[in-house]
Backbone bond lengths (Angstrom), bond angles and torsions (degrees), N, CA, C in turn:
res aa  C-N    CA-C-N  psi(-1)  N-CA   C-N-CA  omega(-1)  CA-C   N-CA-C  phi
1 X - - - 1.448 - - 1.529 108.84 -
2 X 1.699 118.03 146.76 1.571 123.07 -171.05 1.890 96.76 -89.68
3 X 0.196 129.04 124.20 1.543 152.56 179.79 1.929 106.37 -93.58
4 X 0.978 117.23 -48.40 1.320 126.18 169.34 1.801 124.99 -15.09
5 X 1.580 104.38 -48.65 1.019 97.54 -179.13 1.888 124.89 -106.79
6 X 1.798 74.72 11.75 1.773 82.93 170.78 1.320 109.75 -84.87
7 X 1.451 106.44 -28.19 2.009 125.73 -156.27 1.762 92.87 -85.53
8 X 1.248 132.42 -21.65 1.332 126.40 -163.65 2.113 88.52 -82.11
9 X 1.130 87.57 -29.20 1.631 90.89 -159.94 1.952 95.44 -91.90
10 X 1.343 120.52 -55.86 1.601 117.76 176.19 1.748 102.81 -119.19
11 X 1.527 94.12 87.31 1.613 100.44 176.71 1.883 123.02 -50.00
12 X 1.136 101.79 -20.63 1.714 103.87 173.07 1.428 102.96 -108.89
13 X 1.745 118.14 47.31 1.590 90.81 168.91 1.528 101.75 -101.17
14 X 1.233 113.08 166.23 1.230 119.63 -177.80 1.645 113.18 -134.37
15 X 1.365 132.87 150.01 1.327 134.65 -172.09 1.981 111.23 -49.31
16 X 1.076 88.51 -48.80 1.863 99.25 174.94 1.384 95.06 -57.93
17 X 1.146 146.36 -37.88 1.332 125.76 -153.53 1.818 109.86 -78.03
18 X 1.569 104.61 -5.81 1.589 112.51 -156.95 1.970 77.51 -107.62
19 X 1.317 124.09 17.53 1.316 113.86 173.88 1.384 118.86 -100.48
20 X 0.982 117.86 44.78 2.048 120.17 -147.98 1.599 96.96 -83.85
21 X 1.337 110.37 -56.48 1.649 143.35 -174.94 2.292 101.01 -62.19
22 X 1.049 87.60 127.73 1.503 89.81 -177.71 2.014 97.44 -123.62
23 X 1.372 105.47 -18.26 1.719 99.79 -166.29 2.128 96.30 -136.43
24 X 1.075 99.48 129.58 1.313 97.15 154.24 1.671 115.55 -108.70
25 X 1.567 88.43 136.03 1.611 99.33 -158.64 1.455 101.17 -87.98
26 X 1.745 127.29 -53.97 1.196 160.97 -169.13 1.428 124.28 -103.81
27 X 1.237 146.60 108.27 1.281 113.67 154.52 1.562 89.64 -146.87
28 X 1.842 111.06 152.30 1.143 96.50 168.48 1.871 93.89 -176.85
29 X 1.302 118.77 149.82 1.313 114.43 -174.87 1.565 120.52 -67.54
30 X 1.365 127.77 149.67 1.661 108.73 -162.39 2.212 85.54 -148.07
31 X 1.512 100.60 123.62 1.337 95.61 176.16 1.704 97.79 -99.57
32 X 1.317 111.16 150.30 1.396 136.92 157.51 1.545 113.02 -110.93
33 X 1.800 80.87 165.76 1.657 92.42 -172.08 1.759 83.00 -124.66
34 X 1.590 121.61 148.39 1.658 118.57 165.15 1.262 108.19 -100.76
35 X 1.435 118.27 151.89 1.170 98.56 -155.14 1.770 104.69 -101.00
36 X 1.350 92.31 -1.65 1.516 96.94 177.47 1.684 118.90 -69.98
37 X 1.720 82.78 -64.60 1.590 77.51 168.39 1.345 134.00 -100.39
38 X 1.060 140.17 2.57 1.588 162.20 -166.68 1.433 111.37 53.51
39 X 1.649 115.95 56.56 1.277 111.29 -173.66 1.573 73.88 -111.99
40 X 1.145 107.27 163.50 1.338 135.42 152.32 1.562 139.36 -100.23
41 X 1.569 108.28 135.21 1.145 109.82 -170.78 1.799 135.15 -129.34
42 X 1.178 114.97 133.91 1.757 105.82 -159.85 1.908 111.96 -89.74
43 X 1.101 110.98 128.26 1.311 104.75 -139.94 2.117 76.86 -120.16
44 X 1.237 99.57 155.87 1.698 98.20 165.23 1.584 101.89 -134.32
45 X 1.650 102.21 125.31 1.602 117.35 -178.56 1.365 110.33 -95.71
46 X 1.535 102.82 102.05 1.421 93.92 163.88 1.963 132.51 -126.55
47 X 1.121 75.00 149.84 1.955 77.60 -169.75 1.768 107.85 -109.25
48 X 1.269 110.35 139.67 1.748 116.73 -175.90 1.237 102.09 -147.16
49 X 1.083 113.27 151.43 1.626 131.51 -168.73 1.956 110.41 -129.38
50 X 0.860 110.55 152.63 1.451 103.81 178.94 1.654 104.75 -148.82
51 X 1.507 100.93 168.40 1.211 108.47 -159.73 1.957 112.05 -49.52
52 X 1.352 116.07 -23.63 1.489 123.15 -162.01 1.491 88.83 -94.04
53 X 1.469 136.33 5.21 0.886 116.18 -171.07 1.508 147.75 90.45
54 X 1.649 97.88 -6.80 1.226 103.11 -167.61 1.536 92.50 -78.61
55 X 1.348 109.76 -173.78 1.519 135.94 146.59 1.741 140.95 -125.24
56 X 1.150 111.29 150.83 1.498 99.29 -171.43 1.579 105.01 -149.26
């Protein structure tokens, strides 16, 4: 993986740091409608949990 254009933006990121998430709780495809223009759009929901508990 290029890393390049994460590092231009957070110069100390590092590959471990994208390891936060240990469980995916959720995931699943979800269509929308906008309401402006009535196009529709395919959205992917995902939920992760990590050891401290958080969620995302």
């Amino acid at each position: 993986m290029n890393l390049d254009k994460v590092k231009s933006i957070f110069p100390d990121f590092q590959m471990q740091d994208f390891n936060l998430f240990n469980k995916i709780t959720f995931l699943k495809w979800e269509t929308t409608v906008d309401n402006d223009s009535w196009e529709e759009h395919t959205n992917l929901v995902l939920e992760m949990t990590c050891p401290d508990k958080l969620k995302f």
